[in-house]
matplotlib code that plots the C-alpha trace (Angstrom):
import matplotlib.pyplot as plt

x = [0.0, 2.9, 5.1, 2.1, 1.2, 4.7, 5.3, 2.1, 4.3, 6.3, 3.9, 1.7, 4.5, 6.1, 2.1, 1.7, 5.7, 4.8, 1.0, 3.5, 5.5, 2.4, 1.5, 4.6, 5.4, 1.8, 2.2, 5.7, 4.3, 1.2, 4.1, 5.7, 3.0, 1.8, 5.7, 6.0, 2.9, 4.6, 6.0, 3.9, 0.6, 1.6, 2.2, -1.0, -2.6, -0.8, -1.8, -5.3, -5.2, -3.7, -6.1, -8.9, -7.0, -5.1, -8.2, -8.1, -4.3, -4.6, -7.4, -4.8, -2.0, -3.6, -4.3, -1.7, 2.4, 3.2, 4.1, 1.6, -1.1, 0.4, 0.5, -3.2, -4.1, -2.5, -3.9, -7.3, -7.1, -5.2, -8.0, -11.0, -9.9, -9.1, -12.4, -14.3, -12.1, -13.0, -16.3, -16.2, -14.0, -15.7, -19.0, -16.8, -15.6, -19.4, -20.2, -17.1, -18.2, -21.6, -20.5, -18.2, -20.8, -23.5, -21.6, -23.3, -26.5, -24.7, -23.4, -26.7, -28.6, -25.5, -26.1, -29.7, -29.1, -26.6, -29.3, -32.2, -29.4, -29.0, -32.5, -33.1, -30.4, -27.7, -24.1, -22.4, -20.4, -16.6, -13.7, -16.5, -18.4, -15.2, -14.0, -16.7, -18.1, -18.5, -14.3, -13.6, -15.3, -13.2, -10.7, -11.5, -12.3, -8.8, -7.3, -9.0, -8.1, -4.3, -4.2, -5.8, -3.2, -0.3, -1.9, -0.6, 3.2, 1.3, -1.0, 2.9, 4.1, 1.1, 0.9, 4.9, 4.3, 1.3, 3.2, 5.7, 3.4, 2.1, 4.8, 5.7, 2.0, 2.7, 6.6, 5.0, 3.0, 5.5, 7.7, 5.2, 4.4, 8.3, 8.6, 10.8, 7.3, 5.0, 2.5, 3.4, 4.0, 0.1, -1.5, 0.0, -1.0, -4.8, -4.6, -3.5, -6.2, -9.2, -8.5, -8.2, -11.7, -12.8, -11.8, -13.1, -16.2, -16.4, -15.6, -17.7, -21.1, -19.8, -19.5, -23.2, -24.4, -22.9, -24.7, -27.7, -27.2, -25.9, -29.1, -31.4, -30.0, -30.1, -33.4, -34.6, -32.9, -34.8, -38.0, -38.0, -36.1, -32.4, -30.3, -27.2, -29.1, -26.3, -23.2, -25.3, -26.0, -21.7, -21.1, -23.0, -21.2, -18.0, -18.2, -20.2, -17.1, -16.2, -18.6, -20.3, -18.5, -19.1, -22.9, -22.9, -20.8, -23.0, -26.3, -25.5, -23.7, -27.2, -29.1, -27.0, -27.6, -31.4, -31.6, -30.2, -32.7, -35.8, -35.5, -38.6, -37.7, -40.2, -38.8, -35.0, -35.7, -37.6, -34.4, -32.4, -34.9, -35.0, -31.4, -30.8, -33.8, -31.9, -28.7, -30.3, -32.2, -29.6, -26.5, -28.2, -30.6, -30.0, -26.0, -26.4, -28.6, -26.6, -22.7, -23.8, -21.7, -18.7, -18.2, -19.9, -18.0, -19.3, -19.8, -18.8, -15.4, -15.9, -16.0, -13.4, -11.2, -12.5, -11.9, -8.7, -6.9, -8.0, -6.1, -3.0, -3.2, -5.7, -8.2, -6.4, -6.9, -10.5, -11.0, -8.9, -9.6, -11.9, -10.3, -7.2, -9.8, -11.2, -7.6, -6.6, -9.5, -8.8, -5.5, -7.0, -9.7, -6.8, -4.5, -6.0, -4.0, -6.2, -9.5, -11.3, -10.4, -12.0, -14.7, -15.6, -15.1, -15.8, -17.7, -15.2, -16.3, -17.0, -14.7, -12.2, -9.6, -7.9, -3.9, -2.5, -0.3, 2.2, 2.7, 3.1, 5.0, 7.8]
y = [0.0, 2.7, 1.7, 1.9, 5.2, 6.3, 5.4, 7.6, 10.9, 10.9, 10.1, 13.2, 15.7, 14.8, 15.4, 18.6, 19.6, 18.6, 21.0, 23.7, 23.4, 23.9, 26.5, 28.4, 27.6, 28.6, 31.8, 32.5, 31.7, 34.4, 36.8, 36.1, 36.6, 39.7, 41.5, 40.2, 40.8, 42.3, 38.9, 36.3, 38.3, 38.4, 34.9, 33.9, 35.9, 34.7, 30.8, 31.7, 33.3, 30.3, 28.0, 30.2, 30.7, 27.6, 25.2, 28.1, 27.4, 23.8, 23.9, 26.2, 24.2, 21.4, 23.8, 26.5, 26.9, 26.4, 30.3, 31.4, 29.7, 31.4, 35.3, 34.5, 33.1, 36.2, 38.7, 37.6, 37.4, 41.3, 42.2, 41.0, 42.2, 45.6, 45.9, 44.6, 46.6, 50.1, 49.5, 49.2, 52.0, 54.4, 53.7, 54.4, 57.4, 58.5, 58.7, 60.1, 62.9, 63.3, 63.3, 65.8, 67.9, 67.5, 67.9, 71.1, 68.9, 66.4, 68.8, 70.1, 66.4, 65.7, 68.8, 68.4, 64.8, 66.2, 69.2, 65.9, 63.3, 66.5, 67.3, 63.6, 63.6, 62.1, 64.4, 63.4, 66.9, 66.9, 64.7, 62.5, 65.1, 66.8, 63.6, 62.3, 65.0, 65.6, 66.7, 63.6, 61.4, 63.1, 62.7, 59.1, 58.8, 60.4, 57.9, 55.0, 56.2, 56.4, 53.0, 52.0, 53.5, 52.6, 48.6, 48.8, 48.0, 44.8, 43.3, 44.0, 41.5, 39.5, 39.7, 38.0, 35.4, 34.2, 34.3, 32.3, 30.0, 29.0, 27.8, 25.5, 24.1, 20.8, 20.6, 20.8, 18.2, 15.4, 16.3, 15.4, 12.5, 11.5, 12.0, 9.5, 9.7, 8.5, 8.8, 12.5, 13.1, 11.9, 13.7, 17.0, 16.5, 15.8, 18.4, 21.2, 19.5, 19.2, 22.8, 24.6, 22.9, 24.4, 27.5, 27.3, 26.5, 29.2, 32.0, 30.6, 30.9, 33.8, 35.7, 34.4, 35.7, 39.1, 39.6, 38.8, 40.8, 43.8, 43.1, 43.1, 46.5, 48.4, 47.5, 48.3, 51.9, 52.6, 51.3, 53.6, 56.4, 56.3, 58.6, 56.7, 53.4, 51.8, 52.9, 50.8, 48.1, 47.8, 48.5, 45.7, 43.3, 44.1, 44.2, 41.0, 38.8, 39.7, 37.9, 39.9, 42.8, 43.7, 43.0, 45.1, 47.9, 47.7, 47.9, 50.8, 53.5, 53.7, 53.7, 56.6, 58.4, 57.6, 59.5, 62.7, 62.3, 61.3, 63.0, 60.9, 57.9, 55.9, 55.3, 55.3, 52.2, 50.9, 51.0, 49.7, 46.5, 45.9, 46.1, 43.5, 41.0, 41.1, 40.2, 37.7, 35.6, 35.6, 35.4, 32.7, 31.2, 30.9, 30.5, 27.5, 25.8, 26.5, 25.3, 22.8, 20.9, 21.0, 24.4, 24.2, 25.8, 26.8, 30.4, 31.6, 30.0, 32.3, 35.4, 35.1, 34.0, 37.3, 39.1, 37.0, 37.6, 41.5, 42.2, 40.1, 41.6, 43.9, 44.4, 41.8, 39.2, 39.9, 38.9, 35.6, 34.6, 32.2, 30.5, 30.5, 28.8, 26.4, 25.2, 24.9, 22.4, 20.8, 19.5, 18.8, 16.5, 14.6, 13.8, 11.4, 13.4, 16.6, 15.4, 16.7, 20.0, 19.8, 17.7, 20.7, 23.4, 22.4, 19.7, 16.7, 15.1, 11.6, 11.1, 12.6, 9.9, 10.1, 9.5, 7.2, 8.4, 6.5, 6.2, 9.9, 10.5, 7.0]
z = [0.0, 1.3, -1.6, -4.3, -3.0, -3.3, -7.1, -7.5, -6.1, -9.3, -12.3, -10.4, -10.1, -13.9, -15.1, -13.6, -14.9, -18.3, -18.0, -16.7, -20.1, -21.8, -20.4, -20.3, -23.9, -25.0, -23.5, -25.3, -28.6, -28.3, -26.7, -30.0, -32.2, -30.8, -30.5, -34.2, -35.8, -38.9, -39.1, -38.7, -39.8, -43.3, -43.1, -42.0, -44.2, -47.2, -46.5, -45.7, -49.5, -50.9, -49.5, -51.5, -54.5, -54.7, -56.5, -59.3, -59.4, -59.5, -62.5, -64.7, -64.6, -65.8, -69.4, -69.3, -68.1, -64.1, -64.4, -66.8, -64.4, -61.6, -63.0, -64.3, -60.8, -59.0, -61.5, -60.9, -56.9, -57.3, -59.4, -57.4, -54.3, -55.8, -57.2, -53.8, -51.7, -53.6, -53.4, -49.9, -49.5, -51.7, -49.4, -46.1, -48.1, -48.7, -45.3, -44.3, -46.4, -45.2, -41.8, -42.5, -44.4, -41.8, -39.1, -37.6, -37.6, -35.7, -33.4, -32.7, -32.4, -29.5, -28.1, -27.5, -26.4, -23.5, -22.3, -22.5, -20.3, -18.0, -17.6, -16.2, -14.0, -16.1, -16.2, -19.0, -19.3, -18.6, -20.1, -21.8, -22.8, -24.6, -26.0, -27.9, -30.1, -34.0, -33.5, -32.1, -34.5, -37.3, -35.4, -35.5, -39.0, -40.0, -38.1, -39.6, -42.8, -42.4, -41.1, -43.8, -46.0, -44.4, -44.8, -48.4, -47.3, -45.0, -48.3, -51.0, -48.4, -48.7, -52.4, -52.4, -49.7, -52.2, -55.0, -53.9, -51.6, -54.7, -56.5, -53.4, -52.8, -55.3, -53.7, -49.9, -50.5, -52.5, -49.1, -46.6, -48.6, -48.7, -45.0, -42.8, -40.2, -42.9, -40.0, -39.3, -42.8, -43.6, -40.8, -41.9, -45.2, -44.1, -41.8, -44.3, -47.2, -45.0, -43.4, -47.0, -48.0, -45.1, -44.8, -48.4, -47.5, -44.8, -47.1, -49.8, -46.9, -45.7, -48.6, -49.7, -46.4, -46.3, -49.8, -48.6, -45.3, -47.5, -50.1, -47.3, -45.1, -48.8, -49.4, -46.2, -46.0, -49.6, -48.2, -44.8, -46.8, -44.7, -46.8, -48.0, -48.5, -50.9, -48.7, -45.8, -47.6, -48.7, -45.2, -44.3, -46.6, -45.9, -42.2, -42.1, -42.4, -38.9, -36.5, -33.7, -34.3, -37.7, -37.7, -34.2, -36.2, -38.9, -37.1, -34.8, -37.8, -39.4, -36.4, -35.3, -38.7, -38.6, -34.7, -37.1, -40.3, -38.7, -35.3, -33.9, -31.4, -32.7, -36.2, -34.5, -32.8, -35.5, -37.5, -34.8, -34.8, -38.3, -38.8, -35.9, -37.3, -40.2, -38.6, -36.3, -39.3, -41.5, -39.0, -36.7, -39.0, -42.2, -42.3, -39.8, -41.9, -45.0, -43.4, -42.0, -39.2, -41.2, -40.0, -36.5, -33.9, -30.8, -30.7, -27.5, -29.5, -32.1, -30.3, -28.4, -31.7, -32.7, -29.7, -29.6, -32.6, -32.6, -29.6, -30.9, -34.7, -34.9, -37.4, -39.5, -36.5, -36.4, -39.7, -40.0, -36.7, -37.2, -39.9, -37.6, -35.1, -38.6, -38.7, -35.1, -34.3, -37.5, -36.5, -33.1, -34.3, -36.1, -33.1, -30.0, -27.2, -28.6, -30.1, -27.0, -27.5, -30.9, -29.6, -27.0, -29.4, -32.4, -34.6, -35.6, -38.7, -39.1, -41.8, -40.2, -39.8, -35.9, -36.2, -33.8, -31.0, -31.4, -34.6, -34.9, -32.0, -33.6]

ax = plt.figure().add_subplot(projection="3d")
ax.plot(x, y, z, "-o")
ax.set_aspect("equal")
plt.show()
């Protein structure tokens, strides 16, 4: 009995060493990718574009030149992105403008909100007060706008990681294939396939989704008569392929605009309904239906990948955080020692073939 609880001491304290690693390695690898963001964001950015792009890629070379593929490939990502992106800039510029050209009768609509909040016993004069005025959301715009400009030295980088990703996709895959670890070397290469198809698959509902979403809030601005109807309804779209943010962003900016043109509380939070029925049916309704389990993660896991990835690389994070999250729980559901993180999570697929340990770890 004494000596069998004895040779329990051991296997306990080398358990709770090897949870310390862990923990202090998981912790040095966020430090990393936070302090070098310009490094690694790129990166990730890059291989969540080839995973979209690469099917395209693959169908080319089988009719044209390795190279000539490529430049066609690349030219028709460059080009589609250029032409999305504008449009959703131009309707961010638009309402920069109107902001701008309005802003006395913004000014005035705050003003009058203050002398109501005051009147009911609410001081909201002061530092807050000050801070958050028409001034400061110019402020705020400018800001958003340099950054914006100063991300065209982050997507060159981008643009040359793809390039080059590319070209190695077909070589990546004979070496995994010709790896010593033929178990290793076969759970990577599942790992990578089945997390391309479905971050595929993600962007391919997502994108549906946010034209509907975007189709719906333009409709709805025209039928209630919200000035700017076409800038709201881009808004939507693009801001859609961040979840819980975007949607929230993109609920509340014409809500805010509607309290200035209609002036009556009644239509205000009629707006400010609509908007988020139209969020709710087609954010926790429809796209469920339409992704199916493949893509089911839980989504208190999806905000915080969100919230997550933000805070570690911004406004990029927030957008490829859940495929980071797609692609994490992916290689999760493939190994034994982690399927129950992947089983918690996410949604591990039947087909889904589980490696074992120790083959893998031979």
């Amino acid at each position: 009995m004494v000596s069998g609880m004895g040779s329990e001491k051991p296997v306990t304290s080398g358990k709770i060493y090897q949870a310390a690693q862990v923990v202090i390695a998981t912790i040095m690898v966020i430090a990393a990718l936070s302090i070098a963001s310009s490094v690694f964001a790129p990166v990730a950015f890059a291989l969540f574009i080839i995973a979209l792009v690469w099917p395209l890629q693959k169908l080319l070379q089988g009719y044209l030149p390795r190279l000539l593929a490529l430049a066609v490939s690349v030219v028709v990502m460059t080009v589609a992105f250029v032409y999305v992106g504008s449009l959703v800039v131009s309707a961010f510029g638009r309402v920069g403008r109107w902001i701008v050209n309005d802003a006395a009768r913004f000014q005035a609509f705050y003003d009058q909100i203050t002398v109501w909040l005051e009147g009911h016993g609410i001081a909201v004069a002061g530092a807050w007060s000050e801070a958050f005025s028409v001034g400061w959301m110019l402020r705020t715009a400018q800001t958003v706008t340099g950054r914006l400009n100063s991300t065209m030295s982050f997507w060159l980088v981008v643009l040359v990681y793809v390039f080059l990703g590319l070209l190695e996709v077909d070589d990546f895959g004979r070496k995994l294939k010709g790896m010593r670890s033929r178990a290793t070397g076969d759970l990577l290469l599942r790992g990578s396939m089945t997390t391309a198809a479905k971050i595929r698959r993600y962007m391919l509902v997502r994108t549906a989704m946010s034209v509907i979403t975007g189709v719906l809030v333009w409709l709805f601005a025209r039928s209630v008569g919200l000035q700017l109807a076409e800038e709201w309804g881009f808004i939507a779209f693009s801001l859609n392929y961040i979840p819980f943010l975007g949607p929230l962003v993109a609920t509340v900016f014409p809500t805010l605009f509607a309290m200035t043109q209609f002036g009556s509380w009644q239509a205000v939070v009629a707006v400010f309904a609509c908007l988020n029925l139209i969020q709710f049916v087609v954010g926790s309704y429809v796209e469920p239906r339409v992704a199916g389990s493949a893509l089911s993660i839980s989504p208190a896991m999806v905000l915080f990948s969100v919230f997550f990835w933000s805070y570690i690389w911004g406004v990029f994070g927030a957008f490829i955080g859940v495929p980071i999250t797609i692609a994490f729980l992916t290689f999760c559901a493939l190994h034994p020692s982690t399927l129950w993180l992947a089983e918690i999570f996410g949604s591990p697929q039947k087909d889904e073939k589980i490696a074992d340990a120790s083959l893998v770890s031979a």
